[in-house]
VEXRO-707044 format. One line per 4 residues: for each residue x, y, z of N, C-alpha, C. Coordinates in nm, 3 decimals. Each point is the difference from the previous one (the first is absolute). Example, Ala and Ser with C-alpha at 12.3 -4.5 7.8 and 13.67 -1.06 7.14 Angstrom:
REM residues 2
1.319:-0.569:0.780:-0.089:0.119:0.000:0.090:0.120:0.000 ~ -0.035:0.105:-0.072:0.082:0.119:0.006:-0.077:0.109:0.073;
***
This chain:
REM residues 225
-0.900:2.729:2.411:-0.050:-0.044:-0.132:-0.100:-0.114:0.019 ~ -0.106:-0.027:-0.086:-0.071:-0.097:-0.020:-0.037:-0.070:-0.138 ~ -0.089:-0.122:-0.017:-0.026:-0.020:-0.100:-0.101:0.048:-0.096 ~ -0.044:0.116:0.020:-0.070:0.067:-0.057:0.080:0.102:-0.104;
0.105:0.072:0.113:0.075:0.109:-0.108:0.107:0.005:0.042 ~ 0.099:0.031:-0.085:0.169:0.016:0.050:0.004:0.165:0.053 ~ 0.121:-0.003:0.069:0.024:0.152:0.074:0.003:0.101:-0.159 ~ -0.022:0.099:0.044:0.000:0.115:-0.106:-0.013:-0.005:-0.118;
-0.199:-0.090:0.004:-0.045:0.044:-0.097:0.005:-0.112:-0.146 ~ 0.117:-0.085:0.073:0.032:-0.118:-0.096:-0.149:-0.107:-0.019 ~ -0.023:-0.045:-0.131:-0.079:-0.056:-0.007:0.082:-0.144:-0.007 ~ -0.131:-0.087:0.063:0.037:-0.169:0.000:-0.029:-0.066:-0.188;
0.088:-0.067:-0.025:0.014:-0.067:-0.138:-0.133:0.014:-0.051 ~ -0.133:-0.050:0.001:-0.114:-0.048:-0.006:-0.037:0.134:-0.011 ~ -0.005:0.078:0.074:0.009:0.194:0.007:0.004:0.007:-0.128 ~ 0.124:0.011:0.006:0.059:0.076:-0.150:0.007:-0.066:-0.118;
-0.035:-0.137:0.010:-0.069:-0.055:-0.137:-0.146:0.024:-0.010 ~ -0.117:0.044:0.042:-0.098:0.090:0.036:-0.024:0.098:-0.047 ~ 0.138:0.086:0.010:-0.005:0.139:-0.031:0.060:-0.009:-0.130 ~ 0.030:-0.083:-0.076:0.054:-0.038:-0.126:0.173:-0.014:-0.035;
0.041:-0.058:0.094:0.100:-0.063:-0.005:0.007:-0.100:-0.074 ~ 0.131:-0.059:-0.049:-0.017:-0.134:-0.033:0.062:-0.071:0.100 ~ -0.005:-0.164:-0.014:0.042:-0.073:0.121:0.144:-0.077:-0.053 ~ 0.091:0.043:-0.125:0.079:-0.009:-0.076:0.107:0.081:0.092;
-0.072:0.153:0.057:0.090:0.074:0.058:0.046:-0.033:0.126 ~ -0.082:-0.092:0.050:-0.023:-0.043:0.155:0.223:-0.068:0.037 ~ 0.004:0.016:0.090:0.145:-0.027:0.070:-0.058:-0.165:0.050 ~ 0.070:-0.101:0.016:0.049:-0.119:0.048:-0.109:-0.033:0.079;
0.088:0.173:0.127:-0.086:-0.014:0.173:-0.170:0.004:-0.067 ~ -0.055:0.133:-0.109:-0.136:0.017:0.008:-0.107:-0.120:-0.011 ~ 0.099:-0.061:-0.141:-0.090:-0.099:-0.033:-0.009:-0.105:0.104 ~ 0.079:-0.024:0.087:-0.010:-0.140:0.084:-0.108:0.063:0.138;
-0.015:0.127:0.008:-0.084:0.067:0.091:-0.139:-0.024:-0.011 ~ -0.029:-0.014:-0.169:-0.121:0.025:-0.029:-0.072:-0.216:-0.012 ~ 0.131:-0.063:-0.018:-0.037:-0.119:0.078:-0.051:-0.017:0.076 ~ 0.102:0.068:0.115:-0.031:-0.024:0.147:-0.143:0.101:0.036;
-0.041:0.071:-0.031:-0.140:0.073:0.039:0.022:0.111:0.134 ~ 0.067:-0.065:0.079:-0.047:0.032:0.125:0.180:-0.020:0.065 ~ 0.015:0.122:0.120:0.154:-0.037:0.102:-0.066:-0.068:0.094 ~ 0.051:0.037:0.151:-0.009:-0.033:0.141:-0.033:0.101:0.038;
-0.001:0.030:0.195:-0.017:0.058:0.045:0.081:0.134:-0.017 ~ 0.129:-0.039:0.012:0.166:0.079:-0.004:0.036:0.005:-0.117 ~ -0.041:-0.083:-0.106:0.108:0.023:-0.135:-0.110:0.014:-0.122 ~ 0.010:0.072:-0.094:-0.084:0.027:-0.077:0.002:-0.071:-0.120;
-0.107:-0.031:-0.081:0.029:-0.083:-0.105:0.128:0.013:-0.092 ~ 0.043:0.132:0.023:0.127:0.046:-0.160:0.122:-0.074:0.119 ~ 0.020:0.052:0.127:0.137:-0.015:0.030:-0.024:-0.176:0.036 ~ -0.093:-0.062:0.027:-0.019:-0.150:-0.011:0.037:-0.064:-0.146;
-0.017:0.071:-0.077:0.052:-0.019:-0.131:0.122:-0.030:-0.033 ~ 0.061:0.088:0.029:0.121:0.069:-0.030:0.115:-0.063:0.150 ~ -0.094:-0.089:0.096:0.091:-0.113:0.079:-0.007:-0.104:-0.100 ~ -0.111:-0.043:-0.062:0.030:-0.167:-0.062:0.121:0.036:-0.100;
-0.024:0.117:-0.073:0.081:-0.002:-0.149:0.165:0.025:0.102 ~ 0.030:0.049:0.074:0.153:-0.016:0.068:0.018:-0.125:0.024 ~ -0.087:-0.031:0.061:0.018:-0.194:0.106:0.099:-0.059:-0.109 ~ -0.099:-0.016:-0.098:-0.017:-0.142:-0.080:0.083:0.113:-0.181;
0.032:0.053:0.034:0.100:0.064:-0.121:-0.104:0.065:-0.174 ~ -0.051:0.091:0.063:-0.106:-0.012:-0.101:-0.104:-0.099:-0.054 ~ -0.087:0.029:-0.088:-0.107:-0.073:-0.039:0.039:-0.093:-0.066 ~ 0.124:-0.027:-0.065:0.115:-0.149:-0.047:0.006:-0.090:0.074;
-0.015:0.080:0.127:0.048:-0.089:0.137:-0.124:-0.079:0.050 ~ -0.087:0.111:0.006:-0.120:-0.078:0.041:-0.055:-0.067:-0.047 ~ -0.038:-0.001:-0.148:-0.070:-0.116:-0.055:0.052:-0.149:0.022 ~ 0.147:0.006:0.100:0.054:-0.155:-0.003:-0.053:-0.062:0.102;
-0.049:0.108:0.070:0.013:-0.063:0.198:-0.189:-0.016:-0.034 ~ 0.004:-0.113:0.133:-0.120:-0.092:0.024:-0.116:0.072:0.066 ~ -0.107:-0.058:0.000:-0.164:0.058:0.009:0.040:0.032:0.150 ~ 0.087:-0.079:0.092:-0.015:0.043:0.146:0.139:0.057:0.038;
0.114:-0.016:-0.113:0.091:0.098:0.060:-0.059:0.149:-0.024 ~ -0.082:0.031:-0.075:-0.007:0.142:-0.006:-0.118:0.044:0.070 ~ -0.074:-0.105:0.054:-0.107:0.045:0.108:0.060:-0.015:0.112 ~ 0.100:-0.028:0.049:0.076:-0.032:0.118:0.038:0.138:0.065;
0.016:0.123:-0.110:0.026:0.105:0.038:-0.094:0.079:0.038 ~ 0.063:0.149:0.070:-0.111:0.062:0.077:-0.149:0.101:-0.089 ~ -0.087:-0.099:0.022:-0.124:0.100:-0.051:-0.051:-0.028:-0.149 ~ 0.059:-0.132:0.012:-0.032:-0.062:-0.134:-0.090:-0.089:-0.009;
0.070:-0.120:0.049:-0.131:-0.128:0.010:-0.015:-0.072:-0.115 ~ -0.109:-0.120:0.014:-0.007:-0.130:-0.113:-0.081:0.121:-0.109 ~ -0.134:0.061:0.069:-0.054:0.101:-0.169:0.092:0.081:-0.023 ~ 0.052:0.074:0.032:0.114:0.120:-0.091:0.104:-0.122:-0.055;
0.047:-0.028:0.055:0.072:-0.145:-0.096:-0.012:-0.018:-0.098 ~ -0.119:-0.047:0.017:-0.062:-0.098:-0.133:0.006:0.107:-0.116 ~ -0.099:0.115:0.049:0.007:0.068:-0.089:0.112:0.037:-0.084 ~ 0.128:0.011:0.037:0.101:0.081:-0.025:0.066:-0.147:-0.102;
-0.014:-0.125:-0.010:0.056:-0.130:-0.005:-0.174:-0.006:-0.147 ~ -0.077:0.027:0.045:-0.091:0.006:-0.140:0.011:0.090:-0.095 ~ 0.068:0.119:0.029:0.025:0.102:-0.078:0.111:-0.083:-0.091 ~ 0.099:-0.023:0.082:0.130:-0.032:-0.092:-0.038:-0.159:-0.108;
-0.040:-0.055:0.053:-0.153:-0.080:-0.117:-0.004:0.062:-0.158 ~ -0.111:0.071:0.072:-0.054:0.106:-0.076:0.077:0.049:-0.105 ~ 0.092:0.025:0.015:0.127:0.083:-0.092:0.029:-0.135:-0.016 ~ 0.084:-0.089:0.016:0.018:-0.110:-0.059:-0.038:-0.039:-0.121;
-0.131:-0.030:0.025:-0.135:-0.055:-0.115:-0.021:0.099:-0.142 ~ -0.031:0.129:0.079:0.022:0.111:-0.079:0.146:0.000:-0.101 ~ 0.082:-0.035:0.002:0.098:0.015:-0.063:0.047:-0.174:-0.095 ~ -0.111:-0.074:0.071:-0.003:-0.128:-0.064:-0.013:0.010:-0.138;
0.010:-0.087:-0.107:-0.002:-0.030:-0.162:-0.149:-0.001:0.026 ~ -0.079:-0.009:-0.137:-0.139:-0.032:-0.003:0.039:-0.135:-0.067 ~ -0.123:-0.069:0.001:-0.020:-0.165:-0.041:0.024:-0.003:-0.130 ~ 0.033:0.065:-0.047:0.051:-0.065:-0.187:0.126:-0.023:0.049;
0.064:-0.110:-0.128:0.098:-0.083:0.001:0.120:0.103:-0.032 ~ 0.102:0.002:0.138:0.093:0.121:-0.051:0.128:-0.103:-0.069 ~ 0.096:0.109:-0.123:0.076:-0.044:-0.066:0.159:0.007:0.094 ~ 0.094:-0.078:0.019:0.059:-0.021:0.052:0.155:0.030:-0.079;
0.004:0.113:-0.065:0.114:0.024:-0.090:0.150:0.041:0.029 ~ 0.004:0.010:0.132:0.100:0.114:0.068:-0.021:-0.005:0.138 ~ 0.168:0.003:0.073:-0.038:-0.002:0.156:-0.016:0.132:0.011 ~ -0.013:0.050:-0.012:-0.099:0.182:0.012:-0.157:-0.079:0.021;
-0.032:-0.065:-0.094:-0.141:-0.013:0.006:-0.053:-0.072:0.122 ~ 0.106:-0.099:-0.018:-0.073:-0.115:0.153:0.010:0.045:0.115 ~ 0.168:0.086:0.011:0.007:0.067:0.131:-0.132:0.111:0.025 ~ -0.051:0.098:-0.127:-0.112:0.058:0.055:-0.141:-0.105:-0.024;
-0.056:-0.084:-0.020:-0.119:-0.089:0.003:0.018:-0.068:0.173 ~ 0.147:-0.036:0.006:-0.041:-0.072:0.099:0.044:0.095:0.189 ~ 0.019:0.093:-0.083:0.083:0.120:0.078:-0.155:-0.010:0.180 ~ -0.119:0.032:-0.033:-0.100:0.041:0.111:0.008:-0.144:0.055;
0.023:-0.070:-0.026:0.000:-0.125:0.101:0.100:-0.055:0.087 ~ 0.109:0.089:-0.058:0.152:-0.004:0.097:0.011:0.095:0.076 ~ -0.038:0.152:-0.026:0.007:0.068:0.097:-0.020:-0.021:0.098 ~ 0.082:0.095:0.085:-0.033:-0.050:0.187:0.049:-0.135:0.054;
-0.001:-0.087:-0.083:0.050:-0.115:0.085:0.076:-0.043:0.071 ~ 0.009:-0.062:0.119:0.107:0.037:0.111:0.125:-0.143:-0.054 ~ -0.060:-0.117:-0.050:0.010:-0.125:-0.012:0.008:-0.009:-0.138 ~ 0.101:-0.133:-0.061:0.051:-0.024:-0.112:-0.128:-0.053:-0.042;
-0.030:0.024:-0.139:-0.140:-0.103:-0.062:0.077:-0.005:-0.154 ~ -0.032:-0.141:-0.028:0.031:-0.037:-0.154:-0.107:-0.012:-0.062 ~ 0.002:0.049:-0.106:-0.132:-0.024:-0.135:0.108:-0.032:-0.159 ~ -0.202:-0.082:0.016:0.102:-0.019:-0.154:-0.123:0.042:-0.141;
0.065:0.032:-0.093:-0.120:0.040:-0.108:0.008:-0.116:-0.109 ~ -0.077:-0.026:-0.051:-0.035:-0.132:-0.110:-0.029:0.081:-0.107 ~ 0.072:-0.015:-0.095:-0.050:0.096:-0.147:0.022:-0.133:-0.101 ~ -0.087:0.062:-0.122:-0.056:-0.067:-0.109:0.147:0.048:-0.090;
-0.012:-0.057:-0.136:0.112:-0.032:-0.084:-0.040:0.204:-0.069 ~ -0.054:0.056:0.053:0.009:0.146:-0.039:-0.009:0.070:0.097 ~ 0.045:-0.023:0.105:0.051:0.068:0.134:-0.127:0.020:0.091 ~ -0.140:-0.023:0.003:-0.094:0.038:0.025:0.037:-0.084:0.142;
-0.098:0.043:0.076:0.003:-0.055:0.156:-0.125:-0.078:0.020 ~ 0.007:-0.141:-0.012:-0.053:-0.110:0.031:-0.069:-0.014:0.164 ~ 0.151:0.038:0.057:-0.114:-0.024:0.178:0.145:0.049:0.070 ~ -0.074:0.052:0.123:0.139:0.056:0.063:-0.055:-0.090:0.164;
0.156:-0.022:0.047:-0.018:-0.063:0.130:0.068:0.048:0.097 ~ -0.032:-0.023:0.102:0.123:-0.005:0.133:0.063:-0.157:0.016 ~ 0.119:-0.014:0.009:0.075:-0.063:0.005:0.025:-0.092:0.164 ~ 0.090:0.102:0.051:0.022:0.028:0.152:0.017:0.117:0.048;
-0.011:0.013:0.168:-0.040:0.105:0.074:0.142:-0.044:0.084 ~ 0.078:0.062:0.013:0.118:-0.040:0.095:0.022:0.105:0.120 ~ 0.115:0.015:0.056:0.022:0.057:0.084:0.066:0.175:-0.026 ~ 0.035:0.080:0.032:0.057:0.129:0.044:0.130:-0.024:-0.130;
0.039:-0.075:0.008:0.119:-0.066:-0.088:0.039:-0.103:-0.142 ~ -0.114:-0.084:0.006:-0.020:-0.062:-0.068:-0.102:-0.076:-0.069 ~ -0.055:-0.046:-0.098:-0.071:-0.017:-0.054:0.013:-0.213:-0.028 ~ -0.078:-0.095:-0.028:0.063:-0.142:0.041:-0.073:-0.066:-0.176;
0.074:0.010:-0.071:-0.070:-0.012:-0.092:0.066:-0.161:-0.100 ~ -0.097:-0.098:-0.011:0.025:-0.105:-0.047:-0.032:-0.015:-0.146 ~ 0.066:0.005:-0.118:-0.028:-0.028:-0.158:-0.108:-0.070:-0.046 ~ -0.054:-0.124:0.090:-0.142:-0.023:-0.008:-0.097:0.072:0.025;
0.046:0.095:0.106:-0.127:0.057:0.009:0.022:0.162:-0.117 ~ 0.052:0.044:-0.053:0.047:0.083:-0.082:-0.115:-0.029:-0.094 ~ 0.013:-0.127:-0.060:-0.030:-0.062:-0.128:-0.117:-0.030:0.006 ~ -0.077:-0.086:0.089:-0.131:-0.047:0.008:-0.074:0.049:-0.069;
-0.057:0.154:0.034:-0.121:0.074:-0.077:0.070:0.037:-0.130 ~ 0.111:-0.010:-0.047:0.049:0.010:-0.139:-0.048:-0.107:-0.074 ~ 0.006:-0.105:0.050:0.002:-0.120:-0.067:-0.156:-0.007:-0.043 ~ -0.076:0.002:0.145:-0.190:0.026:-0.018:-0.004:0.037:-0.096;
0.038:0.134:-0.035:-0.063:0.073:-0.062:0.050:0.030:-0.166 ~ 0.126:-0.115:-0.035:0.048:-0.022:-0.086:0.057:0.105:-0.055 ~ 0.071:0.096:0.109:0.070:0.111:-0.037:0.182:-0.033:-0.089 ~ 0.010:0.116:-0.074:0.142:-0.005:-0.068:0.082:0.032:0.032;
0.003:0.093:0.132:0.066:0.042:0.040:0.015:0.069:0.143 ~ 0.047:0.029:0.059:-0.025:0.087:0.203:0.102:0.154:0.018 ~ -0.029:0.018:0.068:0.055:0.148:0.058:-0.021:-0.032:0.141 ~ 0.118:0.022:0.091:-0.022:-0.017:0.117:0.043:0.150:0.118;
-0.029:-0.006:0.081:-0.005:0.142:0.075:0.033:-0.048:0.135 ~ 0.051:0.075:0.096:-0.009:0.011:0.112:0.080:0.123:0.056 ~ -0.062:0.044:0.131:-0.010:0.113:0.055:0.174:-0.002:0.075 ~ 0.103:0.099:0.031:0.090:0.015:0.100:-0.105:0.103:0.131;
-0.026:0.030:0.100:-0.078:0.017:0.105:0.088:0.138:0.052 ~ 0.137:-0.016:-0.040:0.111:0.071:0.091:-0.004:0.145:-0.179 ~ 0.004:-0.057:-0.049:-0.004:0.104:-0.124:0.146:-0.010:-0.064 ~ 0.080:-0.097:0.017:0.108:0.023:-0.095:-0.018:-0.098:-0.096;
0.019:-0.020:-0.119:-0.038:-0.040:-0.084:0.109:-0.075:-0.059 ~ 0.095:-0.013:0.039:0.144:-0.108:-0.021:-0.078:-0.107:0.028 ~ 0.044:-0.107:-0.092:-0.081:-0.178:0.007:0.094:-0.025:0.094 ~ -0.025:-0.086:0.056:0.059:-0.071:0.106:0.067:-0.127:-0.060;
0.154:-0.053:0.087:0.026:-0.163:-0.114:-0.145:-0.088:-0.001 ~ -0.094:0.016:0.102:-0.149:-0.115:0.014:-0.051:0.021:-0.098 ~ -0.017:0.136:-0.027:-0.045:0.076:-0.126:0.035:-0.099:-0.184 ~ 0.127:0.077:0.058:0.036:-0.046:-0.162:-0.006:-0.189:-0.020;
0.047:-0.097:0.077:0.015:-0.105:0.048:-0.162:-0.026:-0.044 ~ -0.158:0.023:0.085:-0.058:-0.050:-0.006:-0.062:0.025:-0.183 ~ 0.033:0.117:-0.069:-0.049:0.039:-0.120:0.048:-0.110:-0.114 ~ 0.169:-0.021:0.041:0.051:-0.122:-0.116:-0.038:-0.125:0.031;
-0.094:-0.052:0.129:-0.031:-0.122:-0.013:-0.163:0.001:-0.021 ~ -0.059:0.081:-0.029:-0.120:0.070:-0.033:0.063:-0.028:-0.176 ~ 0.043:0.101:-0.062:0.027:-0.017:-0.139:0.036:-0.146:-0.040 ~ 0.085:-0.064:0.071:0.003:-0.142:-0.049:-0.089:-0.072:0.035;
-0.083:-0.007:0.015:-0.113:-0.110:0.086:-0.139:0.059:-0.135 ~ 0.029:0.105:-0.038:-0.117:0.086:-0.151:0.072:-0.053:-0.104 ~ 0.104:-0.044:-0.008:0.114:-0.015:-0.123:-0.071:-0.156:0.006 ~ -0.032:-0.097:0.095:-0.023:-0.113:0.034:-0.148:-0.029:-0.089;
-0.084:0.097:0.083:-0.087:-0.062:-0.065:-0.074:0.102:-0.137 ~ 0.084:0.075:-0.030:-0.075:0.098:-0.112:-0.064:0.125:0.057 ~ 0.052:0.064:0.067:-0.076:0.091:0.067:0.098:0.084:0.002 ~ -0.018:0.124:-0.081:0.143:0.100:0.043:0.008:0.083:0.082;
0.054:0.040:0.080:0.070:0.079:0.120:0.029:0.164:-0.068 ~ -0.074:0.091:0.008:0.010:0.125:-0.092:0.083:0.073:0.069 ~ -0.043:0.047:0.129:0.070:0.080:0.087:-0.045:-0.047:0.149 ~ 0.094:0.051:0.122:-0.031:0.033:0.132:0.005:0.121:0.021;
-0.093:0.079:0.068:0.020:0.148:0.029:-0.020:0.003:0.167 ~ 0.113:0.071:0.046:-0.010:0.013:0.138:-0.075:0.176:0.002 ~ -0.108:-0.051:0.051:-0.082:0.166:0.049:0.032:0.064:0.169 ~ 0.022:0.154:-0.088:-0.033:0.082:0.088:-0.074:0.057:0.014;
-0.039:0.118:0.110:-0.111:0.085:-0.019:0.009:0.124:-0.077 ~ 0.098:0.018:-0.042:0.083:0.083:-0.099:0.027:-0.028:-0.141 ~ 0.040:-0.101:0.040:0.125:-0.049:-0.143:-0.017:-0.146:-0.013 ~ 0.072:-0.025:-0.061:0.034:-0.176:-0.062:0.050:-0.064:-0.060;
0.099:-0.129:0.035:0.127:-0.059:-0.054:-0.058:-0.091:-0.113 ~ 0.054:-0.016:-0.081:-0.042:-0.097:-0.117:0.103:-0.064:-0.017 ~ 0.010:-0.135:0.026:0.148:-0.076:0.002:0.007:-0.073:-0.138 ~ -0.118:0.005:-0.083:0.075:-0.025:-0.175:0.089:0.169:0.001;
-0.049:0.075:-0.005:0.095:0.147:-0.048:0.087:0.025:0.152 ~ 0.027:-0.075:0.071:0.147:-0.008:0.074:0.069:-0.097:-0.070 ~ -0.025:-0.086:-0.078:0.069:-0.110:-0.066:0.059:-0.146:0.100 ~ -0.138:0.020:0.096:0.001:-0.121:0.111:-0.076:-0.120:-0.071;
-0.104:0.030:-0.093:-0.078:-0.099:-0.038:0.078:-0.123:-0.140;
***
């Protein structure tokens, strides 16, 4: 086999979107083929494919791992990398809110607004949203960037850009990395000294939502808040 044509007749992804395919129909392995452009000597672009998506546990998997763990492997390199690490970008952004002021009514809503910026992440990140006295979204921040486990988050710094921006109220977020979505005691612990520290200075504490890439905990409707 080569990178020109598969054994018997099979056309390569790019082929058969050509011949009027769509790229909707494309499998995992095709689309990450048509990344990569090109195999090696010995391995052809589809079954080079179809090594990263085993390695690294599907394309879930890969978007977590780094610009040189995935050039580290065979027949890849820093450009197929990149590429494959700009794609997942790409979709990111693509699935981003547009710049009007989104309404903040429901953890349905925040979990999907703030949903493309958590995906993939290997590492805990806290955000927080600043809304106006009609739920509108004032300014959204990152908080802290913590570890595999945890997230290090201090009530001053929660509050700051609330205060700037003379917001009424916050919504706060952060990612579980592992995907279970049970708060942790840090969890619940850091949210009630978060709510009292808004009770302090006029600033109310609406919800915490722990995101997944799936799903999402809302600890006012667990009856943690």
């Amino acid at each position: 086999m080569n990178d020109s044509m598969k054994a018997l007749g099979q056309y390569l992804p790019v082929q058969k979107c050509m011949r009027g395919g769509s790229f909707r129909e494309l499998s995992d392995q095709e689309l990450l083929s048509v990344l990569l452009g090109t195999g090696t000597k010995n391995t052809d672009v589809i079954d080079l494919s179809g090594d990263l998506i085993r390695k690294f546990g599907g394309l879930h998997g890969l978007c977590r791992c780094g610009l040189r763990e995935i050039a580290s492997n065979h027949g890849i390199g820093i450009v197929k990398s990149a590429r494959i690490l700009a794609a997942f970008e790409i979709g990111r952004r693509a699935l981003s809110p547009g710049p009007a002021l989104e309404r903040a009514d429901s953890p349905a809503m925040v979990w999907k607004y703030l949903l493309p910026e958590f995906i993939g992440l290997s590492r805990e990140e806290f955000r927080v949203l600043v809304l106006n006295n009609k739920n509108h979204v004032l300014k959204k921040c990152v908080v802290s960037v913590g570890t595999i486990s945890e997230a290090l988050v201090h009530p001053r710094e929660v509050f700051r850009e609330a205060i700037r921006e003379a917001g009424a109220s916050i919504i706060i977020a952060h990612n579980h990395p592992s995907g279970v979505l049970t708060p942790s005691p840090e969890d619940v612990q850091t949210t009630r000294r978060i709510k009292e520290a808004g009770e302090i200075i006029g600033i109310t504490l609406l919800d915490h939502i722990i995101m997944g890439d799936t799903s999402y905990l809302s600890m006012r409707e667990e009856g943690l808040l």
